[in-house]
C-alpha positions in Angstrom: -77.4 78.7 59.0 -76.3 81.7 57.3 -72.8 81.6 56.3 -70.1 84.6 56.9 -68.0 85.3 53.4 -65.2 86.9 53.5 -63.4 89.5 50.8 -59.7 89.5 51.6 -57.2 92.2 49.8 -54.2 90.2 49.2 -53.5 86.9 49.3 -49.9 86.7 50.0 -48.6 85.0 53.5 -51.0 86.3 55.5 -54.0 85.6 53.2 -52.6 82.4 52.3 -52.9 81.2 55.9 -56.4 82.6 56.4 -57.5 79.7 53.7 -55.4 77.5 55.2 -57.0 77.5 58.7 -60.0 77.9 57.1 -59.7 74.5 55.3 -58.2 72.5 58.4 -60.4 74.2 61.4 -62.8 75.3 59.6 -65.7 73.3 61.4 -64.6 74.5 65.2 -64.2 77.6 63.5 -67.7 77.7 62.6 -68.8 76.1 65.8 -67.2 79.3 67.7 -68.5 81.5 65.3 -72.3 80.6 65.3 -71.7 80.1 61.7 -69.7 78.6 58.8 -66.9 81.1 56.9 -65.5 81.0 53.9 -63.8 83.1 51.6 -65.6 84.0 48.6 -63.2 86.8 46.7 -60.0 88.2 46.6 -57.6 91.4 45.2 -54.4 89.9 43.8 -51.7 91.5 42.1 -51.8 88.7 39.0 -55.1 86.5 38.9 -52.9 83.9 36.4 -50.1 83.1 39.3 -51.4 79.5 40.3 -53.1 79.5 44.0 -53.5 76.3 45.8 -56.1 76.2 48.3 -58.1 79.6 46.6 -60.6 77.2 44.4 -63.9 78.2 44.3 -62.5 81.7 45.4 -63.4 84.8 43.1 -60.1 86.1 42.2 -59.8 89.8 40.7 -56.9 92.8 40.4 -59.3 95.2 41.2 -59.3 95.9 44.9 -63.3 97.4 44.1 -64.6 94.6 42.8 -63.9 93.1 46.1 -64.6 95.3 48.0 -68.3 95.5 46.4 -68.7 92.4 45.7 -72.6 91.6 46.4 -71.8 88.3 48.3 -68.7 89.4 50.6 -69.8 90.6 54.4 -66.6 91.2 56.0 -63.4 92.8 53.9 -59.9 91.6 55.2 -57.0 93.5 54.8 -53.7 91.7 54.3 -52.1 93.6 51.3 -49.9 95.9 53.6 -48.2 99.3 53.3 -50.3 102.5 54.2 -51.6 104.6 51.7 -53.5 102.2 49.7 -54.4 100.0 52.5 -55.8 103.1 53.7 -57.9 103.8 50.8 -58.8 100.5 50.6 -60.6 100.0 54.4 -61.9 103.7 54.0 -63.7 102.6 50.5 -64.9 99.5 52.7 -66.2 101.3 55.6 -68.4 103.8 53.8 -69.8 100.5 52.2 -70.8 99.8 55.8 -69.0 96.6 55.5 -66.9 95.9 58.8 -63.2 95.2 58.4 -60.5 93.3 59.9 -57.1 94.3 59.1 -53.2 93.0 60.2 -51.6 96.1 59.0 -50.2 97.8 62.6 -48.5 100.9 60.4 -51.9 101.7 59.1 -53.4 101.2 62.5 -50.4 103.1 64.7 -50.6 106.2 62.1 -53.9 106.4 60.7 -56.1 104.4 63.2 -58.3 107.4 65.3 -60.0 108.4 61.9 -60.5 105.1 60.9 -62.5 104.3 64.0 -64.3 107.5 63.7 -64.9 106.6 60.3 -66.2 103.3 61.2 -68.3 104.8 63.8 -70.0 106.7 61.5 -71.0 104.4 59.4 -72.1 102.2 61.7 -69.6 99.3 61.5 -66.3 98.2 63.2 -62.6 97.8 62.4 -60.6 95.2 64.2 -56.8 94.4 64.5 -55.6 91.9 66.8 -53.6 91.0 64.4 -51.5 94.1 64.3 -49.1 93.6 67.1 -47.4 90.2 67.8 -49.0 88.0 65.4 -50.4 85.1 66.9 -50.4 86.3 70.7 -54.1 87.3 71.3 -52.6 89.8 73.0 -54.8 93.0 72.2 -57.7 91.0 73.4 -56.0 90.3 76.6 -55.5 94.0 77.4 -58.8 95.0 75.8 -61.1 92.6 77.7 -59.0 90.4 80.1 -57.2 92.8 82.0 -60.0 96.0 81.6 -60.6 95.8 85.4 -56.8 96.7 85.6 -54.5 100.0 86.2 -51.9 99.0 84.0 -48.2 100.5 85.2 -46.2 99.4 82.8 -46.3 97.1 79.3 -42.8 95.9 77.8 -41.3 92.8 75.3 -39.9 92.0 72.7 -42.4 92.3 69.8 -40.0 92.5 66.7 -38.7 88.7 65.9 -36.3 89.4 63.7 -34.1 92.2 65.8 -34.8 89.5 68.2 -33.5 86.9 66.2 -30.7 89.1 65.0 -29.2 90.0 68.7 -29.7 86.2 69.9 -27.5 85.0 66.8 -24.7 87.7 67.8 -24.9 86.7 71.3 -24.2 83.1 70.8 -22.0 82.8 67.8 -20.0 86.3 68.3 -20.9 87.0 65.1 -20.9 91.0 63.4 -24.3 92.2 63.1 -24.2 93.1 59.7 -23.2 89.3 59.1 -26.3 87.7 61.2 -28.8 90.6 59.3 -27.9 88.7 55.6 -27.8 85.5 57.5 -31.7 86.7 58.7 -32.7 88.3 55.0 -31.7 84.8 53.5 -33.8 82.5 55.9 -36.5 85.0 55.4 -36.7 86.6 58.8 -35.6 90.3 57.6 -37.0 91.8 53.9 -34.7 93.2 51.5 -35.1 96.5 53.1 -34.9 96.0 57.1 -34.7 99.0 57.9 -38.4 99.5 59.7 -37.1 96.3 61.7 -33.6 96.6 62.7 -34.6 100.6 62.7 -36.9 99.8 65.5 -40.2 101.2 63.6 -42.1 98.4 63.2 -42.2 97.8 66.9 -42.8 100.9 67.3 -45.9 101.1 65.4 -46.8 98.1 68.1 -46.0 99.7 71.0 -48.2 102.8 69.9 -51.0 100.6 69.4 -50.8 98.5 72.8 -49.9 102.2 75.0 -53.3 103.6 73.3 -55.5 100.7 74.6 -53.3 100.1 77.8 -53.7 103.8 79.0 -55.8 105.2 76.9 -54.0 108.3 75.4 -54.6 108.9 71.4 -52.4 106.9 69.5 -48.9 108.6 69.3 -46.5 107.5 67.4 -44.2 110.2 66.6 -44.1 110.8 70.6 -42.0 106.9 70.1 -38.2 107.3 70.9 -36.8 105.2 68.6 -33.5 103.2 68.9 -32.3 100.2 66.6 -30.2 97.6 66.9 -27.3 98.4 64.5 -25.0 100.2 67.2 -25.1 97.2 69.2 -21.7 95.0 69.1 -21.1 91.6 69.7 -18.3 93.2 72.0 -21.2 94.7 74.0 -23.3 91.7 74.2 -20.4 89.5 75.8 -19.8 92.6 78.5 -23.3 92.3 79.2 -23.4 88.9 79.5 -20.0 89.1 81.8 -22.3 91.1 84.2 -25.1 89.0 84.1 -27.0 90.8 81.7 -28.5 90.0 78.4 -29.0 92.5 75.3 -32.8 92.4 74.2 -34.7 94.7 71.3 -37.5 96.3 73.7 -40.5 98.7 73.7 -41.6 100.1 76.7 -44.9 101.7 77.8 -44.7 102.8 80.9 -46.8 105.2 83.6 -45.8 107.9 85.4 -47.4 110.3 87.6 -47.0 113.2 84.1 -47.7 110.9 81.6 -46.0 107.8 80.0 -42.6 106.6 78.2 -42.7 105.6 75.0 -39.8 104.0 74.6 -38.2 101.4 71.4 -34.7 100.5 72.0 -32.0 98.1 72.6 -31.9 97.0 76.5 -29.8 94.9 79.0 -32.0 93.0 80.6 -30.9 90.9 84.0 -30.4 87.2 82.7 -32.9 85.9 85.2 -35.6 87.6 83.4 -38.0 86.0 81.5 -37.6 88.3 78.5 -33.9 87.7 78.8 -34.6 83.9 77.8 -36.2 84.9 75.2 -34.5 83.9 71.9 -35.0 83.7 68.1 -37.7 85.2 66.4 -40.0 85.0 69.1 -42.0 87.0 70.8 -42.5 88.1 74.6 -44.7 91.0 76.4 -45.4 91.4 80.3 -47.7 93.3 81.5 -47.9 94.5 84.7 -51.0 95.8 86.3 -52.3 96.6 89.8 -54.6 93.8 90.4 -53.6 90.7 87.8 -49.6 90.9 88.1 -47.9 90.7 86.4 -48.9 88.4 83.3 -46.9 87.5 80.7 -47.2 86.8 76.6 -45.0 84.8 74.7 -45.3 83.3 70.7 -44.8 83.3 67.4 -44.9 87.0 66.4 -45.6 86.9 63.0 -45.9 83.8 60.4 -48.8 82.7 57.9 -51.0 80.9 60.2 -49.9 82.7 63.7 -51.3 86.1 62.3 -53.9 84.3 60.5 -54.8 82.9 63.6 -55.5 86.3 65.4 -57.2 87.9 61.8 -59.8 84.9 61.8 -60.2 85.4 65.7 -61.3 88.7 65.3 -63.8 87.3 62.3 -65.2 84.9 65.0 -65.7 87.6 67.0 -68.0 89.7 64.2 -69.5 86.5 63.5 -70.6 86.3 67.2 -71.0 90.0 68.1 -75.2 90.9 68.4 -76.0 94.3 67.5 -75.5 96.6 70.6 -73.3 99.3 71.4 -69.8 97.8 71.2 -66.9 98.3 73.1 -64.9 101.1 72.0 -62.1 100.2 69.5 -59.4 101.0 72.0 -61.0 99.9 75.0 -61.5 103.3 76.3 -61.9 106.6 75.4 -58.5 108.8 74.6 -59.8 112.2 74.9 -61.1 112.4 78.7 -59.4 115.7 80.4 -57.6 113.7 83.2 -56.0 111.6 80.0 -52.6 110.9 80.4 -49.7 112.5 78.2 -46.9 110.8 76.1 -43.7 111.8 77.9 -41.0 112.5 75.9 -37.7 111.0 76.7 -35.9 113.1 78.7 -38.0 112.2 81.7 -37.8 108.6 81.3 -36.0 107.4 84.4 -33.5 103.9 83.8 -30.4 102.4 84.7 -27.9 102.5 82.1 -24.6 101.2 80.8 -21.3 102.9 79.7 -18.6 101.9 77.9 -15.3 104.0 77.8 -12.5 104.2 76.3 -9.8 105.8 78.6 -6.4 106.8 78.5 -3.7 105.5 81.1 -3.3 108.2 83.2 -3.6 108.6 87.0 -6.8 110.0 88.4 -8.8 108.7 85.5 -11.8 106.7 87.2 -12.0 109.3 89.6 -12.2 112.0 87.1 -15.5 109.8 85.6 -16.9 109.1 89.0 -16.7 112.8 90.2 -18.9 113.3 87.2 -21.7 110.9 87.8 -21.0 112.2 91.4 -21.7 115.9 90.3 -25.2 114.3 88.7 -26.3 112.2 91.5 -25.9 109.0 89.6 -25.1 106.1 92.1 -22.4 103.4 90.4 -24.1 99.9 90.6 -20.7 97.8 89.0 -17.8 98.8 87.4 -15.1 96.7 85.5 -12.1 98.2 84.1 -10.5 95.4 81.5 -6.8 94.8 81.4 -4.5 97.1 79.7 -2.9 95.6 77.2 -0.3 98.0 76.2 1.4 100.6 78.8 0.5 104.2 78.2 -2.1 103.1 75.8 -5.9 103.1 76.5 -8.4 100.5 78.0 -12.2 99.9 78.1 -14.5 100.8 81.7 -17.9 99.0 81.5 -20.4 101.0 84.5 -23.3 100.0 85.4 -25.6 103.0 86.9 -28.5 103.7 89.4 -31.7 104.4 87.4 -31.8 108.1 86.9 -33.8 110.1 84.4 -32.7 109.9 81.0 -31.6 113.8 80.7 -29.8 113.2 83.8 -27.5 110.4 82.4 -27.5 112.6 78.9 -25.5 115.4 80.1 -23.1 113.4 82.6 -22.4 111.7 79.3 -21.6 115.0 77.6 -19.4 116.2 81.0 -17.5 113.2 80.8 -17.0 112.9 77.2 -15.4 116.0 77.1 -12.8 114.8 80.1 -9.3 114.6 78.2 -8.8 111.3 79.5 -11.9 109.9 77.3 -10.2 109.3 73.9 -13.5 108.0 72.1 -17.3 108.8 72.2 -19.0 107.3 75.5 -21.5 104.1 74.5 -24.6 103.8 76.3 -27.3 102.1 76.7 -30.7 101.4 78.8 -31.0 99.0 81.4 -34.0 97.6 82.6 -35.2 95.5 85.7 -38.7 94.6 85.6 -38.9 92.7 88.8 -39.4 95.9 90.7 
């Protein structure tokens, strides 16, 4: 039985775990695959760095030699970043040779040509890997739910904002305290500012709202929030309403088009993506037939997004020739395609916190405005005053209403002379509608 080599560029983390899965499963791999795999060559930055498990592995610094290598039948890209990664897959595609990548940047900005480029030269990129590590959960929207009109898709699908907003939660703790806290246990890189900025999930989201509803992959149509305006002040409000403060993306349909949407989000603490906690990882889908079904796991990690790279090997291994399945699981260019929405139409519930001045007629001031907007109050708490004449915080929670909407009655109210600071908001989700 013919065996399946493998050329992977970079063996850091993620190639690291590819050998070791290989070496511990690699027999039910085979069994799944039809065929033993093995890794036969790699690109590394320095070939003399000692490499424990890569023996018998055909280590060079030239990405080429790998790429061409006579022996290697499927070229894995691990190495990261975009332009060279990019060079890299293109350079392996025109060799015809089919490639399976975990880079969801590369995917979410240069993807469509990719594909095309695969297409035309008759082989296939694949990249389960690219959004929530170990979930398979491109797969399950792909294949498992492709009898499906999916309404809406949202989780959490960054681990360490995740992580970041659990640890201020339950220890109180600034954010800018639990983000070094994160960088020195590894969760956050030197540089967070693609996680806590909310652009790594948003390269994610892009991905899973291309395959979910089939529109081109958009990611500059991605409103972007991160977590550094959120306080541990505003997690314990949220909390005092029943609430809990989660990093989300969104995906969701309308009858115009569809919400892309990265952001910070209360989330009502009976939900399931309100208990989730750490660096872990959570999406629901929810569909018309199947549910709505939900996804939870490690989210990144040697072996988790080894895991989903080496599933989509299997999957070459096994796949006969044939027409395949298009590469996001329906075509994005049909004329009754939908349209990314931009943010001004997305409709939510939100939250406001005020700081007011002591003065009579003040919460009437603020609720003639919503008033004046059509925004229905769903709670309000006004915390004690602790000094007379002085100011005081108003938590209020509204009726969902369409993000322009709750925009301008910010600016109205803002500008009331009672408001003696800018007006904090955020979305609010409930996704047992």
């Amino acid at each position: 039985m013919k065996e399946l080599k493998l050329g992977l560029l970079g063996l850091g983390t993620v190639g690291g775990g590819v050998l070791t899965l290989l070496a511990r499963n690699g027999e039910a791999i085979a069994r799944r695959a039809g065929r033993p795999v093995r890794v036969v060559a790699a690109a590394v930055r320095d070939v003399s760095k000692p490499r424990p498990g890569a023996e018998g592995v055909h280590l060079s610094e030239d990405i080429d030699a790998v790429i061409d290598h006579p022996d290697v039948d499927v070229v894995l890209e691990l190495m990261g970043g975009t332009d060279a990664a990019r060079d890299a897959v293109e350079r392996a595609l025109r060799a015809g040779k089919p490639v399976v990548t975990a880079n969801k940047a590369l995917i979410a900005l240069h993807g469509q040509a990719l594909f095309d480029l695969a297409s035309e030269a008759g082989t296939t990129l694949s990249y389960e890997a690219a959004v929530a590590g170990g979930i398979p959960l491109i797969k399950a929207l792909r294949e498992g739910l492709a009898a499906n009109r999916v309404h809406s898709i949202a989780g959490i699908i960054n681990g360490t904002c995740n992580y970041i907003l659990t640890e201020m939660s339950q220890t109180g703790a600034a954010f800018e305290d639990v983000l070094a806290e994160a960088q020195r246990l590894g969760y956050a890189e030197a540089d967070p500012t693609f996680d806590v900025g909310g652009i790594d999930a948003a390269h994610k989201l892009t991905i899973l709202a291309s395959i979910a509803f089939g529109i081109p992959l958009s990611f500059d149509k991605v409103t972007t929030d991160g977590i550094g305006s959120v306080t541990a002040e505003d997690l314990a409000y949220a909390r005092e309403l029943g609430y809990r403060i989660k990093p989300l993306a969104i995906a969701r349909r309308q009858e115009q088009g569809v919400e892309l949407r990265v952001h910070p989000t209360l989330v009502p603490e009976k939900d399931l993506l309100a208990n989730v906690n750490g660096v872990l990882n959570a999406v629901v889908v929810r569909a018309d037939a199947a549910s709505p079904t939900g996804y939870f796991g490690p989210g990144a990690g040697a072996e988790a997004t080894a895991s989903a790279v080496l599933a989509d090997v299997v999957d070459l291994a096994r796949r006969s020739t044939g027409t395949d399945m298009p590469a996001l699981g329906q075509a994005t260019d049909a004329s009754d395609a939908l349209a990314p929405l931009a943010i001004d139409e997305a409709v939510c519930a939100h939250y406001l916190r005020l700081r007011v001045a002591d003065t009579p007629g003040v919460l009437k001031s603020i609720s003639g405005v919503l008033a004046e907007h059509a925004i229905s109050i769903e709670a309000i708490v006004q915390k004690e005053l602790q000094t007379p004449g002085g100011t005081t915080t108003v938590i209020i929670l509204t009726q969902p209403v369409p993000e322009r909407v709750a925009v301008a009655a910010c600016e109205q109210m803002a500008a009331l002379p009672a408001i003696s600071d800018s007006i904090h908001r955020i979305r609010v989700e409930h996704f047992d509608d």
